[in-house]
C-alpha positions as CSV (number, residue, x, y, z in Angstrom):
1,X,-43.4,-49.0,-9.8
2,X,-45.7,-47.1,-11.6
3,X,-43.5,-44.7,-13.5
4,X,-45.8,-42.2,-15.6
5,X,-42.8,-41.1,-17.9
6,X,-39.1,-40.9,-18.9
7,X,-38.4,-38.0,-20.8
8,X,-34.8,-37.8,-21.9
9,X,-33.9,-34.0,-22.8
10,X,-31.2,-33.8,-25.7
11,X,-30.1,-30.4,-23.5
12,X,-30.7,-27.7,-20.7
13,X,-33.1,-26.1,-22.4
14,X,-35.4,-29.0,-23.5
15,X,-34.9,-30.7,-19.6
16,X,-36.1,-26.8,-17.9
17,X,-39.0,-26.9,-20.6
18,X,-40.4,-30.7,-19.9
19,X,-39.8,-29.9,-16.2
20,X,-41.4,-26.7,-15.8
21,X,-44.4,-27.9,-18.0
22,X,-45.1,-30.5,-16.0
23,X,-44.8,-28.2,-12.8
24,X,-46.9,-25.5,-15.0
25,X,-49.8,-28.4,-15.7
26,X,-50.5,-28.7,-12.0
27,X,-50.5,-24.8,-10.9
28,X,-52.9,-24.5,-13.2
29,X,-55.2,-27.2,-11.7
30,X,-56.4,-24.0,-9.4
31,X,-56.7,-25.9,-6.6
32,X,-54.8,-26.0,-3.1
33,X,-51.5,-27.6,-3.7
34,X,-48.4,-28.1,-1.8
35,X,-44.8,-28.3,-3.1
36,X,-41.8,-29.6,-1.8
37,X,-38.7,-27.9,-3.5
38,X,-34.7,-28.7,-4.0
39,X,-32.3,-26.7,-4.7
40,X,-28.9,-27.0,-6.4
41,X,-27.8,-26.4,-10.3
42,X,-30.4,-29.0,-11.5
43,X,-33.9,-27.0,-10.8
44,X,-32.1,-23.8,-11.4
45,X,-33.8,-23.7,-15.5
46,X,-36.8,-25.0,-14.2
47,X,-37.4,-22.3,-11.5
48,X,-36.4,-19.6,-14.3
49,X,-38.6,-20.7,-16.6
50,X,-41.5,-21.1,-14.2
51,X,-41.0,-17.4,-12.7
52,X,-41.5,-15.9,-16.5
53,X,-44.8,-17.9,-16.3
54,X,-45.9,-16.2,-13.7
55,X,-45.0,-13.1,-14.6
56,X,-47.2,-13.2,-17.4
57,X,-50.3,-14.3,-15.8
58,X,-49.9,-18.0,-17.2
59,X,-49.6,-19.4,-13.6
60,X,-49.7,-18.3,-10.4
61,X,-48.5,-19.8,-7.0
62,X,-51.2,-17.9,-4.6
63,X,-53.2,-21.0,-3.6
64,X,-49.9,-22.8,-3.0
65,X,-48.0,-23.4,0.2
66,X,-44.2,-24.2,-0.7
67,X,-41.5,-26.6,1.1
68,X,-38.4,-27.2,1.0
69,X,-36.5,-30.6,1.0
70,X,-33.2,-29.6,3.1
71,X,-31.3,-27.5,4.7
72,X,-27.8,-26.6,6.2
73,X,-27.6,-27.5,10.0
74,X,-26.2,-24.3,11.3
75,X,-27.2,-21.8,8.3
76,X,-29.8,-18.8,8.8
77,X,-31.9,-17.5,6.2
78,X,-28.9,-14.9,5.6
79,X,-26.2,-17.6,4.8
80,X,-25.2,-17.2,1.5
81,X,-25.4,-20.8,0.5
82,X,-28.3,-21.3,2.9
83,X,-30.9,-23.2,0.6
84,X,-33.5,-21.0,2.2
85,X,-31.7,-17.8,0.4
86,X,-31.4,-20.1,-2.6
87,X,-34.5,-20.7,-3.3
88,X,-35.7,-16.7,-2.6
89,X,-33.0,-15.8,-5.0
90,X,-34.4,-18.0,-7.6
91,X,-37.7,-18.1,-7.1
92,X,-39.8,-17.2,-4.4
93,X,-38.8,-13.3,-4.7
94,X,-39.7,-13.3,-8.1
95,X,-43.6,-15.5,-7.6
96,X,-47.3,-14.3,-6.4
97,X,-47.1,-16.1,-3.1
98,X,-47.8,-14.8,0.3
99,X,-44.8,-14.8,2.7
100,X,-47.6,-16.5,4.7
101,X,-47.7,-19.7,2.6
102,X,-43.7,-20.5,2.6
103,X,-42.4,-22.9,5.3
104,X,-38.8,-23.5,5.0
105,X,-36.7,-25.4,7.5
106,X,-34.4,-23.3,9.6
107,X,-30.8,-24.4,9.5
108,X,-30.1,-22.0,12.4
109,X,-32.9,-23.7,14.7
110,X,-31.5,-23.6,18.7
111,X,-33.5,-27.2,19.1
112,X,-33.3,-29.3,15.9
113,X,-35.3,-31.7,17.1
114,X,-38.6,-29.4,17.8
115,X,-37.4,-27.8,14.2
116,X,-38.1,-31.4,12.5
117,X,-41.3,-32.2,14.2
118,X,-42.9,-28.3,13.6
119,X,-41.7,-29.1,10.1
120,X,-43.1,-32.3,10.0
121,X,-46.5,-30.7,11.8
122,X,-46.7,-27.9,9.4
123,X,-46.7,-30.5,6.3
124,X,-49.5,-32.3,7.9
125,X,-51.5,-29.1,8.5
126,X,-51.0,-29.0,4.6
127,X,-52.8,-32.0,3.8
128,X,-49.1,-33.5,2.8
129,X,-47.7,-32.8,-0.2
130,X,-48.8,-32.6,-3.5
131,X,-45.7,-33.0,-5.7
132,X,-41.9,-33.3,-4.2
133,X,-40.0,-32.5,-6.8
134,X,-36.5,-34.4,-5.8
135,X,-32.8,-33.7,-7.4
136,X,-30.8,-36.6,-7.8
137,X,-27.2,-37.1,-5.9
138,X,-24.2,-39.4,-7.3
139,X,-24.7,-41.6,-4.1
140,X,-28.5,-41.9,-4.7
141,X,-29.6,-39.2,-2.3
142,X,-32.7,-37.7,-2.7
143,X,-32.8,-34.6,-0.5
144,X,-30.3,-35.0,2.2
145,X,-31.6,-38.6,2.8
146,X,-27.6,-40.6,2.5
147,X,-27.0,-43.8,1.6
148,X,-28.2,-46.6,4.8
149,X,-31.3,-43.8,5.5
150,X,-34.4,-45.6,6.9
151,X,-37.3,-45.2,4.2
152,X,-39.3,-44.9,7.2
153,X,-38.2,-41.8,8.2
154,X,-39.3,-38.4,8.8
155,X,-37.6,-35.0,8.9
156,X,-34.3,-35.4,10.7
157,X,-30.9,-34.4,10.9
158,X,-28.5,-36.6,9.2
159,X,-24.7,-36.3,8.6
160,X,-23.6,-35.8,5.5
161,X,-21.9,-37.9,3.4
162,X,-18.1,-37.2,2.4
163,X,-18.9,-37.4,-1.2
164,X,-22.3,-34.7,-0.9
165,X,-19.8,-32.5,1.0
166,X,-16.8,-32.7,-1.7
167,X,-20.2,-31.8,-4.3
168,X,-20.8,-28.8,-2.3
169,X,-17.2,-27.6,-1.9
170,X,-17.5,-25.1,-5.3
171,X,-19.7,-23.0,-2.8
172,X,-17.5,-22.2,0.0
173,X,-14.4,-20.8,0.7
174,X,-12.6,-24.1,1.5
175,X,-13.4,-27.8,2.8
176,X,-13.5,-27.2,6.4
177,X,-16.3,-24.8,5.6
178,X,-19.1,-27.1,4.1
179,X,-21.3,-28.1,6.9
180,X,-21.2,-31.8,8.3
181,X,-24.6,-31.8,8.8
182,X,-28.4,-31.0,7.3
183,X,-31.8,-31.1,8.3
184,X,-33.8,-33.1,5.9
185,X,-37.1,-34.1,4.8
186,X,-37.0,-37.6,5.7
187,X,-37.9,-41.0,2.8
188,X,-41.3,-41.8,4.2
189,X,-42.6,-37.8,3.9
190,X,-41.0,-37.7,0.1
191,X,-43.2,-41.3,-0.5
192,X,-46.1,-40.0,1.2
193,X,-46.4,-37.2,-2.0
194,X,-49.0,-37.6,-4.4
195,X,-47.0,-37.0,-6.8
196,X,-43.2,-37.1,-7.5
197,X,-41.0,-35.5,-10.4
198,X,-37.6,-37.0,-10.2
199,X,-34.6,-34.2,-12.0
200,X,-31.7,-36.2,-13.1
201,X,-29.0,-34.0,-14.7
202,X,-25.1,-33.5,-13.9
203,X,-21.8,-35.8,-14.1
204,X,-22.0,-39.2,-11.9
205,X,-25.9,-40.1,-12.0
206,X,-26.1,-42.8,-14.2
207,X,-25.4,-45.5,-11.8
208,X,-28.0,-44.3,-9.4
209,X,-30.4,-43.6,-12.3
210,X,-29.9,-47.5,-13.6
211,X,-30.4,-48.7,-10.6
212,X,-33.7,-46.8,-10.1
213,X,-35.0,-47.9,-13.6
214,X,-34.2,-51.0,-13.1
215,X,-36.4,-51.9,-10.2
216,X,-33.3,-52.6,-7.9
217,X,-34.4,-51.5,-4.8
218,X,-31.6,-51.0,-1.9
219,X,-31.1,-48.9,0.9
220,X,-27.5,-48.4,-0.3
221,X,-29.1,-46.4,-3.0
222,X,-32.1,-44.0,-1.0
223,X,-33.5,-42.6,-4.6
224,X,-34.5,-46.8,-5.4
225,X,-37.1,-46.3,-2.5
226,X,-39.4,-44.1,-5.0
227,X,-39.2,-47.7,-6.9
228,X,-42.7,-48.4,-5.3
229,X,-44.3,-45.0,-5.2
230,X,-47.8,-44.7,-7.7
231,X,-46.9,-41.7,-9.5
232,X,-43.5,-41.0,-10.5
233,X,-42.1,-39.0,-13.4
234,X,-38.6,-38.8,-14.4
235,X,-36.7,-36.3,-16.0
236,X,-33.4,-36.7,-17.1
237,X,-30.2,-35.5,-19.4
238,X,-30.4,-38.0,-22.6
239,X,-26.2,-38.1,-21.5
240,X,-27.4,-40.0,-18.6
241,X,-28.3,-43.2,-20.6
242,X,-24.5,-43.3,-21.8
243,X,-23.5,-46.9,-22.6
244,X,-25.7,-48.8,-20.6
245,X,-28.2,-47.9,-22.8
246,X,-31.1,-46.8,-20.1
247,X,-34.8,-47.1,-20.9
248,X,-37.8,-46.6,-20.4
249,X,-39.6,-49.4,-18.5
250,X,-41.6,-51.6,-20.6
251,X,-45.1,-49.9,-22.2
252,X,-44.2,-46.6,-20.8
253,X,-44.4,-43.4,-23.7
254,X,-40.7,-41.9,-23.8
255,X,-41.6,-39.1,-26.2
256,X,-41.5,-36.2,-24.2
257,X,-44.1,-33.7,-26.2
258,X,-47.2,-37.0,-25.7
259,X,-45.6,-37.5,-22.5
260,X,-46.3,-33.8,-21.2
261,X,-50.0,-34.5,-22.8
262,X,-50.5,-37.3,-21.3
263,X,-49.5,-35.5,-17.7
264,X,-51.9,-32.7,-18.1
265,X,-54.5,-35.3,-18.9
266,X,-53.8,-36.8,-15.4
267,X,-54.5,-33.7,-13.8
């Protein structure tokens, strides 16, 4: 695994500054990029802190084409919890970008199947995708990719697990009301990024987060599959060590303000 960095962030603050930083370094490269985006409380600081960027000229998203990793099966762009009126609500309303540059996968698609490959055809089109930038879930998902996903795959629909669905339960009126199933930017279109910023933050990660650093790779555990990917950078809650002690692997800088100098460097 060539992991770039660990930074721990002692709190919120700190963990939406290292993030958006890093996100910040590579707008400002100025050339074309793509982004594939979560959604969720975790990016929430990030995506705040990033839009008062661009509202004062510091970066700007016009020569970027934006993704996003998942989607509700069943949920139109006017769903409250839709992630497509998530992400407008947090950021894209807010960012220089032309409507014409924002593909997100429609929940509410009559033919899922012609939904994922368009989606799939469209990221192509792209040139791929620059940086995914992936949430973590207390199974190990990364998008809506459960545990037992092929790390071959490509955008698909996918149940979802009982444990994601009990996570999501806060944002709907009762259980029977959180969707069974997403659409989801499959392993092998996540791996294929150039470049991958892993957010680790919330109650119940550390397992999956261990298991990541420490080179266990199992399908039981889809966010092990970036295990092998050639640039990965991980940001996480300090909390998140707890008492197994995590680290950084061997070699690698763990100081976040070289660490964020040493990523602008790369870019």
């Amino acid at each position: 695994m060539s992991l770039q960095a660990v930074h721990w962030a002692a709190d919120q603050d700190e963990f939406a500054s290292v993030a958006s930083g890093i996100l910040a370094n590579l707008l400002r490269s100025g050339r074309e990029i793509s982004l594939a985006l979560p959604t969720g409380q975790t990016p929430i600081g990030l995506y705040r802190q990033i839009v008062g960027l661009c509202r004062k000229g510091d970066v700007s998203f016009a020569r970027t084409r934006l993704f996003n990793l998942d989607e509700y099966l069943g949920a139109s762009p006017d769903t409250p919890q839709s992630y497509h009126a998530f992400l407008h609500h947090h950021l894209i309303d807010h960012i220089d970008i032309p409507a014409s540059r924002v593909r997100l996968l429609r929940g509410d698609t009559a033919d899922p199947a012609a939904e994922c490959r368009s989606y799939d055809q469209a990221i192509e089109a792209a040139g791929g995708i620059d940086m995914a930038i992936l949430g973590l879930g207390a199974n190990g998902h990364i998008a809506f990719n459960e545990p037992g996903s092929s790390w071959n795959s490509q955008t698909h629909v996918i149940r979802l697990a009982a444990q994601t669905r009990a996570a999501h339960r806060p944002d709907f009126s009762n259980a029977d009301a959180v969707p069974r199933f997403g659409i989801t930017m499959g392993i092998a279109t996540i791996l294929q990024a150039k470049k991958i910023m892993l957010l680790c933050a919330g109650k119940g990660k550390e397992q999956a987060l261990s298991m990541l650093l420490a080179g266990q790779g199992s399908s039981a555990w889809p966010v092990t599959s970036l295990i092998g990917h050639p640039d990965l950078t991980i940001v996480a809650q300090a909390r998140l060590r707890g008492s197994q002690n995590l680290q950084s692997p061997a070699g690698q800088n763990n100081s976040t303000r070289q660490a964020i100098g040493q990523t602008a460097s790369r870019l």
